[in-house]
C-alpha positions in Angstrom: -15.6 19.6 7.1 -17.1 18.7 4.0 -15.4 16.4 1.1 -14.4 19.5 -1.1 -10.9 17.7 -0.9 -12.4 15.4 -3.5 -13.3 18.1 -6.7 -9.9 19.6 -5.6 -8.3 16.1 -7.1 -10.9 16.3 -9.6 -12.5 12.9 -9.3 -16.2 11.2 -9.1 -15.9 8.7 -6.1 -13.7 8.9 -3.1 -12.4 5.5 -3.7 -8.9 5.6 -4.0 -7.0 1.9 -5.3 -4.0 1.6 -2.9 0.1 1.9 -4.5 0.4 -1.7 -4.3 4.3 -2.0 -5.0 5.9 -4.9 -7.0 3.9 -5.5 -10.3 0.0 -5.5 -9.6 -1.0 -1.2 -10.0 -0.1 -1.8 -14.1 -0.9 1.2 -15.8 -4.2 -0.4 -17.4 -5.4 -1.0 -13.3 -4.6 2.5 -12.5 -6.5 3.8 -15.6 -9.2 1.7 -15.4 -9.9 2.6 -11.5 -9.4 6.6 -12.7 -11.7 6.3 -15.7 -14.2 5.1 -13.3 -14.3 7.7 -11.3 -12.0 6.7 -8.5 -8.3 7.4 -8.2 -6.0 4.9 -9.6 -2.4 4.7 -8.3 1.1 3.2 -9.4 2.5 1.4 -6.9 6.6 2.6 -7.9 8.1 1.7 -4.5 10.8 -0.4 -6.1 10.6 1.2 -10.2 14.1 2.5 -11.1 13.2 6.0 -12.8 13.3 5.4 -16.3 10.5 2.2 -15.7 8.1 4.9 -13.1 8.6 7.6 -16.3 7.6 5.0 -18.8 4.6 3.4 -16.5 3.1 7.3 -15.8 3.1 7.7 -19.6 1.2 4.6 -20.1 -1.3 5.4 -17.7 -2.1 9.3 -19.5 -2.2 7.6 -22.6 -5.0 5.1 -21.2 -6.9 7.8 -19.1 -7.2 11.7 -18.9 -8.4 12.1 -15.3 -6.2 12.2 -12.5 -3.7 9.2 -10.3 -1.6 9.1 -8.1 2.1 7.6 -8.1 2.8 6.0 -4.5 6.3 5.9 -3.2 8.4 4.8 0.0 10.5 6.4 2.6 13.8 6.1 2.6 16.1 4.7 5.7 19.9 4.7 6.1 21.6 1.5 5.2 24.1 1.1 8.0 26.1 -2.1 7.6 28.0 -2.3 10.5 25.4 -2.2 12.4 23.8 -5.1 11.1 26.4 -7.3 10.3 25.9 -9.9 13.0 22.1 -10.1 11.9 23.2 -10.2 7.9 25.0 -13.6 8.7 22.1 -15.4 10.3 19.9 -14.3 7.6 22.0 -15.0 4.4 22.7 -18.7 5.8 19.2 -18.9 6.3 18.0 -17.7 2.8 21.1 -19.5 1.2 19.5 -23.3 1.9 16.3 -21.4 0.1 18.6 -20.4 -3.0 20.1 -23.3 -3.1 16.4 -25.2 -3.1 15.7 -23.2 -5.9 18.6 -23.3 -8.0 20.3 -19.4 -7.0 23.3 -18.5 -6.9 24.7 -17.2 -3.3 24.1 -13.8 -2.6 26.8 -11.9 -0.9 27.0 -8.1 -2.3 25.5 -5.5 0.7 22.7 -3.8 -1.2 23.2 -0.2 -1.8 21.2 3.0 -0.4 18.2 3.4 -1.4 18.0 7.5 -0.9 19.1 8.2 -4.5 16.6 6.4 -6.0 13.9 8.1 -4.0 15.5 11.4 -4.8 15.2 10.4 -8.6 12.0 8.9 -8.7 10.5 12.2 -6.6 12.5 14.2 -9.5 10.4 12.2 -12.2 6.8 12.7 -10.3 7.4 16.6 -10.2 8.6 17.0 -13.7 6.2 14.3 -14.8 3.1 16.4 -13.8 1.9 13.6 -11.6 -1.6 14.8 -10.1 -1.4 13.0 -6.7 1.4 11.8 -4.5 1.2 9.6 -1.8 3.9 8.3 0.6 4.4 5.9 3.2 7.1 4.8 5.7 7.8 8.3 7.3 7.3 12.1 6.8 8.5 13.2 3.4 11.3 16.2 3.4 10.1 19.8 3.9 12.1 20.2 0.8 10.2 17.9 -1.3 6.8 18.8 0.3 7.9 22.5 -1.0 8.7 20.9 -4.1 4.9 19.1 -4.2 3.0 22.4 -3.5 4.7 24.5 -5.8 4.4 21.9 -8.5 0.7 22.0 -7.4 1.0 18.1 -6.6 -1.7 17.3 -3.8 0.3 14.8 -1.1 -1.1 11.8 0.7 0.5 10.6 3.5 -0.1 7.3 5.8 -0.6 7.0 9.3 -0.8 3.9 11.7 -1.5 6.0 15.0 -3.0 9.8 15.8 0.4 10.7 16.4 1.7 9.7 13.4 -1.6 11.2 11.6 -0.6 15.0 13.4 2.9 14.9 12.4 2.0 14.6 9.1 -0.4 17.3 9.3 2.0 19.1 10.5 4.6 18.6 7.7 2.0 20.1 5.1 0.5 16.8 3.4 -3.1 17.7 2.2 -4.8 14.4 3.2 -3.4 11.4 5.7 -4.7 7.3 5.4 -5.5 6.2 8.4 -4.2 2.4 7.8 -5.5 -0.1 10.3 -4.3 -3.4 11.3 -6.5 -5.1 9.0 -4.7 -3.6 6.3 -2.6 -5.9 3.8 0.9 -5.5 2.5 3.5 -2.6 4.6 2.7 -1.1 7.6 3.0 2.5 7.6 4.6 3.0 10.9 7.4 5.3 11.5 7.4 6.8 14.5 6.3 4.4 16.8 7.3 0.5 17.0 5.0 -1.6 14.5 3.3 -3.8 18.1 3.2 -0.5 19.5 0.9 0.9 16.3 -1.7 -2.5 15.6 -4.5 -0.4 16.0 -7.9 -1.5 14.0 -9.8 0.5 11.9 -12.9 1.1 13.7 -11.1 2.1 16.8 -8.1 4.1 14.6 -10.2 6.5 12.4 -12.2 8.5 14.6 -9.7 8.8 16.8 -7.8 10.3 13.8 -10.8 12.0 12.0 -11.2 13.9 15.9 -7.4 15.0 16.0 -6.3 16.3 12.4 -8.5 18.9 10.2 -7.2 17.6 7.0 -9.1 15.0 4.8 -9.0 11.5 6.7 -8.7 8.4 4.4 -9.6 5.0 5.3 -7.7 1.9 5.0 -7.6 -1.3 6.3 -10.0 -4.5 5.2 -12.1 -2.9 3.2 -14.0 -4.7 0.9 -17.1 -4.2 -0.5 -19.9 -1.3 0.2 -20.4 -2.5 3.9 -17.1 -1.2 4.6 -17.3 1.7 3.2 -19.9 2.8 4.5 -19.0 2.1 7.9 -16.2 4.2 7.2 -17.9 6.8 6.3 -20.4 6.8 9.5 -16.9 7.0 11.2 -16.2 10.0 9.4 -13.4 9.1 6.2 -13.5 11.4 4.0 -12.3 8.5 1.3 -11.6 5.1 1.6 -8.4 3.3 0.2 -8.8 -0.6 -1.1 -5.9 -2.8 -2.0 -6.1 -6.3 -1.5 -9.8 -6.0 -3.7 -7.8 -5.1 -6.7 -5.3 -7.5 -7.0 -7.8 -10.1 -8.6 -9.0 -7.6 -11.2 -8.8 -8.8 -14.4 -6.7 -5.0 -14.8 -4.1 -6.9 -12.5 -0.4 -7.5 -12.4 -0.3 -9.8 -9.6 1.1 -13.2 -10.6 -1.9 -15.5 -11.5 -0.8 -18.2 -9.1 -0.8 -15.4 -6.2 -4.4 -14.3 -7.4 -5.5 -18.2 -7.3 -4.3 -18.1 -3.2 -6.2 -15.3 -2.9 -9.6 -16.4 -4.0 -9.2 -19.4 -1.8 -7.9 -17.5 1.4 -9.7 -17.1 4.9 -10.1 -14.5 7.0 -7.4 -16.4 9.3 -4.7 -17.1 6.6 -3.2 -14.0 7.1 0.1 -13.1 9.5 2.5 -9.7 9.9 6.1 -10.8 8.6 9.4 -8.5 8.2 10.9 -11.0 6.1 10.2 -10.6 2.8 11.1 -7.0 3.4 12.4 -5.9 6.7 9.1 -4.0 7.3 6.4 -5.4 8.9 3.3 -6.4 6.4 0.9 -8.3 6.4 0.4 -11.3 3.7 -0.8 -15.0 3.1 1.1 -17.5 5.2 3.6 -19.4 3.4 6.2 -21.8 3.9 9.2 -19.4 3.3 7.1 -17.0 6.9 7.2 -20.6 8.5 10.4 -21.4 7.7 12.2 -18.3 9.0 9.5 -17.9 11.6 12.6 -17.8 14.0 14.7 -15.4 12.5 12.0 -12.7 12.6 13.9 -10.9 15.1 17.0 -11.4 13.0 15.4 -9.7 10.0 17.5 -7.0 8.5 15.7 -3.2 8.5 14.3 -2.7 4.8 15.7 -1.9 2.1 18.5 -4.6 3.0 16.0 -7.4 3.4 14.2 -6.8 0.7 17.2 -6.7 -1.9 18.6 -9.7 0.0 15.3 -11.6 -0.9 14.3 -10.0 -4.0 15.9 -13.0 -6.2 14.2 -15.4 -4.4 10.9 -14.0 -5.2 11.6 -12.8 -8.6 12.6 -16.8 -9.3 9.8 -18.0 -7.1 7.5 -15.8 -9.5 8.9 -17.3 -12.6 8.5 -20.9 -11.6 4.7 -19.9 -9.8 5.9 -21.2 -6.5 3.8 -19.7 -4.3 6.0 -20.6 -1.0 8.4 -18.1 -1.7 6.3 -15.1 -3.2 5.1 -12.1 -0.9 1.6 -12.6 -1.0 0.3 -9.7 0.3 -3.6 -9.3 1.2 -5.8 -8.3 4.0 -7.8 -9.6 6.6 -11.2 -8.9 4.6 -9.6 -11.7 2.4 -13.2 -13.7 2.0 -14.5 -11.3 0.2 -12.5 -11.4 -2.6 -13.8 -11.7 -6.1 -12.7 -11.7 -9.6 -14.0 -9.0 -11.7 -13.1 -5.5 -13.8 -11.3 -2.6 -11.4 -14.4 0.1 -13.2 -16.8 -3.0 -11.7 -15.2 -2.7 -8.3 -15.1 1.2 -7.7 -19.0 1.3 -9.8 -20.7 -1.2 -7.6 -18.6 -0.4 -3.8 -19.7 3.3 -4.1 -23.4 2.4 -5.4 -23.7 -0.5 -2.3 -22.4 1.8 0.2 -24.5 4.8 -0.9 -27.3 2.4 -0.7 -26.4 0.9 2.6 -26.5 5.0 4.0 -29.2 5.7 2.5 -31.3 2.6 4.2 -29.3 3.4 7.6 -30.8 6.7 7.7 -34.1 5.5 7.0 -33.9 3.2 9.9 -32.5 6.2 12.1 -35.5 8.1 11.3 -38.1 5.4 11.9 -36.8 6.0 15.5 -37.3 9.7 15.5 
C-alpha cells in the first residue's frame, strides 16, 4: 500500500503536529506546521464552540492548505457512582486550593456529551479538512456525518485491537500511539496497563493487521525517528511534545523552560490532572496525590475538578501544579520555528533512508 493517503489530504510531508489540547496548537502553530507542508492541528478537546469556530477561522486566514481539528470522546458522568471517590479527592485538592488562594470547589461538573455534539456540529459546517479523535470510536452517525461532509477521520489506537475496531467503524487513517507518547493515552477498549505497548513493538504489529494508512506516534523526535518509523512501515508520523517549544507555541513559557531542561527519566503516567492516564513531567502536585491515583475520578470529572488549580497555577507560572505534558524523547527538545521542525525532520530522515539503503546494498 503506497502513501496515496497523503495527496488525498493534500499535503507535502507526512508529518502531522499532534491536537495538543489546553492552549499550545494556537492557530499561528497550526498554520505554520500546514504552510510547511505538514499537517497542523488544533488541539479543541476542551474549546467551548464559539472559541473552536473563532480558532479555525484564524488558522484559514493564516494558511490555505489543509488541518486538522482534534477532539475527545465523550464518557457518561455518573455521580453516584463515584461519590465515595469525589470525597477523597476534593479533600485532597482542597489543602492545594487553599495553598494557592481558591476558593472550595463543590459543584459536580456537568456532561460533557453536549459539548462534543456541538463542537462536531462546528467542524462539519466549518469545512474542517481533517478530523481526528481520540478516547474511543466516534458514532456511526457522525462518521456518516464526516464522509458525506467529505471530512477525512483520524482515529487513535494504543493496541491492534483497538487499531481494527476503528477500521472497522470507517475512519480513513488510525495513530498507532505508543507508550512513549506524551500527554492522554488513547485507550478505550482495553485497561491503560493492559495497552503500554512501545512503538517499535506496536506499529508493525498494527501496520500487519489493518489496510488503512498507519500513523506513528510515540517519542518521536527528530529524523532518526522518523525514519525508523518508516522502515516499520507508518505511513505518517505524528510529533507532539517537539512542538510545544516552537516559538508558534501556546504552552506557558514556564512549562516550555521544564521542558528544555527535562530527561529522558523525568517523565511518569498520571490520571490526576485528568482522570485519563497521560503521561507528563513529574511534579509536586503527581507526588503529592501519588496515593490517591486509584481514587482518581474518570475524566471529564477530574479534569473540571482540577482545572482551577491549573488555570491559577498558569497564572502565577507555578509549575507544581500545571499539567506538563511531554514525552519520553524529552532530550531532544529544542527551541526553534514549527516550518524549521517539519523542513529539517523530513529532510534528516529522507537522508538517514537514503544512507540506510546504501549500506543495505553494499551487502548485496
Amino acid at each position: 500500500m503506497g502513501i496515496d493517503w497523503i495527496t488525498k489530504v493534500g499535503i507535502q510531508i507526512p508529518i502531522i503536529q499532534a491536537g495538543m489540547a489546553g492552549g499550545p496548537t494556537t492557530p499561528q502553530l497550526v498554520a505554520s506546521v500546514s504552510n510547511a507542508g505538514g499537517l497542523g492541528t488544533l488541539g479543541a478537546g476542551y474549546m467551548k464552540p464559539g472559541d473552536l469556530r473563532d480558532a479555525i477561522r484564524q488558522t484559514k486566514l493564516q494558511t490555505e492548505k489543509p488541518f486538522a481539528v482534534n477532539l475527545f470522546i465523550p464518557e457518561k458522568n455518573n455521580r453516584s457512582i463515584h461519590q465515595e471517590h469525589g470525597q477523597q479527592m476534593e479533600k485532597a485538592l482542597q489543602k492545594i486550593r487553599l495553598r494557592l488562594g481558591l476558593a472550595e470547589q463543590t459543584q459536580w461538573p456537568q456532561s460533557q456529551e453536549s459539548l462534543f455534539e456541538q463542537q462536531m456540529e462546528v467542524v462539519i459546517n466549518e469545512g474542517v479538512p481533517v478530523f481526528s479523535f481520540t478516547f474511543g470510536r466516534l458514532s456511526q452517525e457522525w462518521i456518516n456525518l464526516c464522509k458525506q461532509a467529505g471530512i477525512y477521520m483520524i482515529g487513535t489506537a494504543t493496541s491492534v485491537h483497538e487499531a481494527e475496531q476503528l477500521e472497522k467503524a470507517g475512519v480513513d487513517a488510525v495513530v498507532a500511539q505508543g507508550y512513549e507518547a506524551g500527554g492522554h493515552r488513547g485507550t478505550f477498549d482495553h485497561a491503560v496497563e493492559e495497552a503500554c505497548i512501545g512503538s517499535m513493538a506496536l506499529l508493525p504489529q498494527v501496520v500487519d493487521a489493518v489496510q488503512i494508512p498507519v500513523i506513528a506516534a510515540g517519542g518521536l523526535m527528530d529524523g532518526r525517528g522518523v525514519a525508523a518509523a518508516f522502515l516499520l512501515g507508518a505511513q505518517a508520523v505524528q510529533m507532539g511534545t517537539a512542538f510545544l517549544t516552537c516559538y508558534e507555541s501556546g504552552a506557558h513559557p514556564a512549562y516550555q523552560e521544564k521542558l528544555l531542561q527535562a530527561e529522558e527519566t523525568d517523565t511518569r503516567l498520571t490520571k490526576i490532572y485528568s482522570g485519563k492516564s497521560a503521561r507528563g513531567l513529574i511534579t509536586a502536585m503527581m507526588n503529592e496525590l501519588v496515593d490517591l491515583e486509584d481514587a482518581t475520578l474518570p475524566y471529564p470529572i477530574q479534569n473540571e475538578w482540577t482545572r482551577d488549580i491549573r488555570n491559577r497555577a498558569a497564572q502565577i507560572g507555578n509549575v507544581d501544579y500545571m499539567s506538563l505534558w511531554a514525552g519520553q524523547g524529552i532530550r531532544l527538545q529544542r527551541r526553534r520555528h514549527a516550518a524549521e521542525l517539519v523542513s529539517e525532520t523530513w529532510q534528516d530522515a529522507l537522508h538517514r533512508l537514503d544512507d540506510w539503503g546504501k549500506i543495505a546494498r553494499s551487502f548485496l
